[in-house]
C-alpha positions as CSV (number, residue, x, y, z in Angstrom):
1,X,0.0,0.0,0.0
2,X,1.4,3.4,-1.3
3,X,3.1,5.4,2.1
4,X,2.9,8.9,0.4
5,X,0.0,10.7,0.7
6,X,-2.4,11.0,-2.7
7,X,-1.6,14.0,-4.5
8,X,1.8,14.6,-2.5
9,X,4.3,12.4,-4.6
10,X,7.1,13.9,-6.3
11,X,7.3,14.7,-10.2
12,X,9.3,14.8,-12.9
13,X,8.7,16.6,-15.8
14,X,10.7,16.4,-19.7
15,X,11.8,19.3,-21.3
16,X,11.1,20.2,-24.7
17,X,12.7,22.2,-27.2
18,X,15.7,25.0,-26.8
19,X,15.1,24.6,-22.6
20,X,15.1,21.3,-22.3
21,X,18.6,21.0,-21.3
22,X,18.2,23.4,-18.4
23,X,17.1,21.6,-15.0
24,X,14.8,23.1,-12.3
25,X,15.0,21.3,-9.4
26,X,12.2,22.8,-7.1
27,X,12.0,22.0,-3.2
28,X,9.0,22.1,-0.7
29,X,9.2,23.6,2.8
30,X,9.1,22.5,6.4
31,X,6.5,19.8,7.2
32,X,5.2,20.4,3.4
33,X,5.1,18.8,0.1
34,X,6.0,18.5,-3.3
35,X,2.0,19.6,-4.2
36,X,3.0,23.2,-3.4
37,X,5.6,23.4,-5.5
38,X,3.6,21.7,-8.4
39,X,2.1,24.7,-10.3
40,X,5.2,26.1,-10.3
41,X,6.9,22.7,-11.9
42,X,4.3,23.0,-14.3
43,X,4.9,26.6,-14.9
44,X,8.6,26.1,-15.8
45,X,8.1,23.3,-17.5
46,X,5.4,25.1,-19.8
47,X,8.5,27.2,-20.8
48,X,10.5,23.9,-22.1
49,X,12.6,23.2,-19.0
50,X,13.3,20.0,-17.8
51,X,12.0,20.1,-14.2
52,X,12.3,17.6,-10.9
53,X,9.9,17.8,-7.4
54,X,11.9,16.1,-4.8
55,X,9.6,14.9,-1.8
56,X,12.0,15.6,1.3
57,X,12.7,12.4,3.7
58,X,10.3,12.3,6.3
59,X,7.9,14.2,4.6
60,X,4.1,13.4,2.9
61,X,4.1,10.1,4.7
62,X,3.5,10.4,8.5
63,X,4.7,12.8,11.1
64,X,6.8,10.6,12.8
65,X,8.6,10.0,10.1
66,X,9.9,13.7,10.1
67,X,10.5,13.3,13.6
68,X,13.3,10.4,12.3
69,X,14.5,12.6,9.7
70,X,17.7,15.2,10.2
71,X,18.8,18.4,8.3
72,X,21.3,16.3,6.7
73,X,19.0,13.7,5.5
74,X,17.3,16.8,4.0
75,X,20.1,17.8,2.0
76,X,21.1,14.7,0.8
77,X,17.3,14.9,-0.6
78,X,17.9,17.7,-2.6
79,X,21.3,16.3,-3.7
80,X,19.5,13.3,-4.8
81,X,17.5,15.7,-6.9
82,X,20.2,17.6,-8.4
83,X,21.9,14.4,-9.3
84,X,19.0,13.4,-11.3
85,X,18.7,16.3,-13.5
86,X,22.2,16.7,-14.2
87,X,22.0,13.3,-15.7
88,X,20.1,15.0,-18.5
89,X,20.5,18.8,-18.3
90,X,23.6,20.7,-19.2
91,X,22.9,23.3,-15.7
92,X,20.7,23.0,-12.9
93,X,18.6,25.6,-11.3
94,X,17.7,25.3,-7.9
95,X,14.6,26.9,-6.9
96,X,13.3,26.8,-3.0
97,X,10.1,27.6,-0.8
98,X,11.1,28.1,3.0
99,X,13.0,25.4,4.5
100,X,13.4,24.5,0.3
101,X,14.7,27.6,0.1
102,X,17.0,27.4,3.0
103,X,17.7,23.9,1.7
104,X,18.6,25.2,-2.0
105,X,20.9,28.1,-0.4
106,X,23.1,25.5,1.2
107,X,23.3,23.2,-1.4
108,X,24.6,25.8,-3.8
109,X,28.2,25.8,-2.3
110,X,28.5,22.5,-2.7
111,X,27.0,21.6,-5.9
112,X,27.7,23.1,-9.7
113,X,24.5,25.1,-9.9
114,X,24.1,28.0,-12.0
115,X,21.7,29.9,-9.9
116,X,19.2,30.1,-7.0
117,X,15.6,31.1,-6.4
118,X,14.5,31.3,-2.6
119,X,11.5,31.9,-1.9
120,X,9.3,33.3,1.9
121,X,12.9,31.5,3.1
122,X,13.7,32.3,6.6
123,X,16.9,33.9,7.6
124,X,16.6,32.7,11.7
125,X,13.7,31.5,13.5
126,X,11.8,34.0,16.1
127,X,13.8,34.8,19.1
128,X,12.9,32.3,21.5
129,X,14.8,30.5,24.0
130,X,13.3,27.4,24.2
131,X,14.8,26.7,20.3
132,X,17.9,25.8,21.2
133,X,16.1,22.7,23.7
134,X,14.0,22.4,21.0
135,X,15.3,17.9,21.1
136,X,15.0,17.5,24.8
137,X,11.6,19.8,25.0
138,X,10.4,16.9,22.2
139,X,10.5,14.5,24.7
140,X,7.7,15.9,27.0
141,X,5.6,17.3,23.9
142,X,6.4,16.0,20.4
143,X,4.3,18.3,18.7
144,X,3.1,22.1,18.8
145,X,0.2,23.9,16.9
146,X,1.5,25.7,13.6
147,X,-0.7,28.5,15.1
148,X,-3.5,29.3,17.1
149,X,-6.1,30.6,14.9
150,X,-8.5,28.4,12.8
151,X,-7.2,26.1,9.0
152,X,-6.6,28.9,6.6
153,X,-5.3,31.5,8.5
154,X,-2.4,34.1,7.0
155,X,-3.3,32.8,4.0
156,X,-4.4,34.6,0.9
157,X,-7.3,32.7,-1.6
158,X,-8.6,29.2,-1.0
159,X,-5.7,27.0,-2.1
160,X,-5.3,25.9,1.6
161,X,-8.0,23.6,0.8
162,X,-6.4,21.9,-1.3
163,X,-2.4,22.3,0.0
164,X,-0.9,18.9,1.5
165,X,1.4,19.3,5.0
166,X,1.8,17.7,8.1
167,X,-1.3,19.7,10.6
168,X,1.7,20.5,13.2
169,X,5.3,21.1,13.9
170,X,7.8,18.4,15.0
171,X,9.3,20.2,18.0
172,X,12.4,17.7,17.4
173,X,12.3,18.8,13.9
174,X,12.8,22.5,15.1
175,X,15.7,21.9,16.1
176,X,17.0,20.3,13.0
177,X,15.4,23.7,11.3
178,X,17.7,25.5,13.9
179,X,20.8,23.8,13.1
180,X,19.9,24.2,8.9
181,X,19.4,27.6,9.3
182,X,23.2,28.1,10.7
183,X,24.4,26.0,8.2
184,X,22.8,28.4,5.4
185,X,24.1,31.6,7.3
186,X,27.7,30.2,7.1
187,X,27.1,29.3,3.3
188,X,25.9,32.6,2.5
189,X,29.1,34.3,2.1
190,X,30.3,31.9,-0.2
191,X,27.5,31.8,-2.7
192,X,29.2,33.4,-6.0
193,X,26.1,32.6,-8.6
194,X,23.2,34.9,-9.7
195,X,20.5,34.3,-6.5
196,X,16.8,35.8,-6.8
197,X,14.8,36.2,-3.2
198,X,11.5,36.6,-2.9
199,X,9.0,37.7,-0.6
200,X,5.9,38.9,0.6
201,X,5.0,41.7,2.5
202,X,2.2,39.6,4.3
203,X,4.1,37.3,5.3
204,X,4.1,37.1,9.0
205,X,4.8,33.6,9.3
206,X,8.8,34.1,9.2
207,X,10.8,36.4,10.4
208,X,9.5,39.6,8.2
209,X,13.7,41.0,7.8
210,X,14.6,37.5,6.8
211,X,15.0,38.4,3.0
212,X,16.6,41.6,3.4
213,X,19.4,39.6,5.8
214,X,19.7,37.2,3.3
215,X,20.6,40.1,0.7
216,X,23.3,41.7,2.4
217,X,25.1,38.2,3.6
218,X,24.7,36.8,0.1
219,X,28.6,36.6,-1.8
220,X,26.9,37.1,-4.9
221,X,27.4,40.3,-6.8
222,X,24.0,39.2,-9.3
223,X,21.4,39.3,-6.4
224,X,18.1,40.6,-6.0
225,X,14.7,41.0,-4.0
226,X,11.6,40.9,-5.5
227,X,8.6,42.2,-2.8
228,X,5.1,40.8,-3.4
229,X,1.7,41.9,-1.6
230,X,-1.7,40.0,-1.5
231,X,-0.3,36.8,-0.7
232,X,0.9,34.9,2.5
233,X,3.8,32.5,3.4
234,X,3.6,30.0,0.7
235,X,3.2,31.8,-2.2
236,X,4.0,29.5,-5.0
237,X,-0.2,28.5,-3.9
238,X,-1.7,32.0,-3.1
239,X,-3.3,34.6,-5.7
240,X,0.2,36.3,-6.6
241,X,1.5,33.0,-7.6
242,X,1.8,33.9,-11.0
243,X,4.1,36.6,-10.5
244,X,6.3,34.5,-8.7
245,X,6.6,32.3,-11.5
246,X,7.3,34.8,-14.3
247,X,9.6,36.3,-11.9
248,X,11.3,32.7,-11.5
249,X,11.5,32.0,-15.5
250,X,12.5,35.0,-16.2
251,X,15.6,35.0,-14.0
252,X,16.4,31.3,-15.0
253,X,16.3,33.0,-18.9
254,X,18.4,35.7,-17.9
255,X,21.0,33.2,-16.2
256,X,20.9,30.2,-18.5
257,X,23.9,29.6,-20.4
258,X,26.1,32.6,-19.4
């Protein structure tokens, strides 16, 4: 019996034409799945590029299964990724929604990418002390609300009907977050290809300076911040989504081949 759940698998889609040798690997966030990064896949691949969902280990099965999972298992998930394209593409694009996007910022000092598009990624978590015993706190409570307002909430639109994510954080799984998130800081300075944030302004469920810090650590000399309004945290779902994804191609155009 299939473990992921319907609608939530990963995808792979063939190029066509002039594009089809150019690889978008595109990575879901925290407790999320490859559905939310779908549209988008089909977006890019709609322009003739060859593109890859990865599904994240411990993710779109069960919640304990995250709870099993570390940051490293993460990124060898997205390397798995990458390695698949490049079996077919000439250069791989990677192309990140929160923790994805945290996910493709680290990976892009260790792999021969030729560019990076992050997207509502966090630059910390909130200032809290209780983040750095995020593991031994697990052990009394294993999981805490996402927030404490009704489904749907800080979101833009009705596509939260439809998205597919675990209904609660792994506390354990924090802490993994916590440890990612210094990983990417360190990388940041050491990221030398093109790199295109984006963010919205209603986005409250990160910390709201996190693309702006991003910027100004970045090693990158071709890096840039795109600011959207009218739609939430995951906005590769939400009404401005199509925005985001011209803004995507067009920076994955501008890069290709240069």
């Amino acid at each position: 019996m299939p473990q992921i759940i319907p609608t939530a698998e990963p995808f792979f889609f063939v190029g066509k034409g002039k594009n089809a040798r150019i690889g978008c690997l595109v990575t879901h966030g925290f407790t999320g799945a490859p559905k939310e990064m779908r549209w988008l896949g089909e977006y890019l691949n709609g322009q003739g590029y060859t593109v890859c969902g990865i599904r994240l280990t411990g993710h779109a099965t069960q919640p304990e299964d995250m709870i099993r999972s570390r940051y490293r298992d993460w990124l060898l998930s997205v390397e798995d990724g990458y390695n698949l394209l490049y079996a077919c593409c000439e250069q791989v694009f990677l192309l990140g929604l929160s923790m994805g996007g945290v996910l493709s910022l680290t990976s892009a000092v260790s792999l021969d990418v030729a560019g990076v598009v992050a997207m509502s990624t966090p630059h910390r978590l909130p200032d809290d002390p209780r983040i750095r015993w995020a593991r031994i706190l697990s052990r009394i409570k294993a999981y805490i609300p996402k927030n404490k307002e009704g489904p749907g909430s800080g979101w833009f639109g009705d596509a939260w009907q439809q998205h597919v994510a675990y209904p609660a954080n792994p506390v354990h799984s924090i802490g993994e977050l916590n440890d990612l998130l210094g990983e990417m800081r360190a990388a940041l300075p050491k990221i030398e290809i093109p790199v295109l944030l984006v963010q919205s302004r209603n986005d409250h469920y990160i910390v709201e300076d996190s693309m702006e810090r991003i910027h100004a650590e970045l090693g990158s000399s071709d890096k840039q911040m795109l600011w959207i309004e009218g739609s939430g945290h995951v906005i590769t779902e939400e009404p401005q989504r199509g925005t985001v994804f011209r803004a995507a191609a067009d920076f994955i155009a501008r890069v290709a081949h240069r």
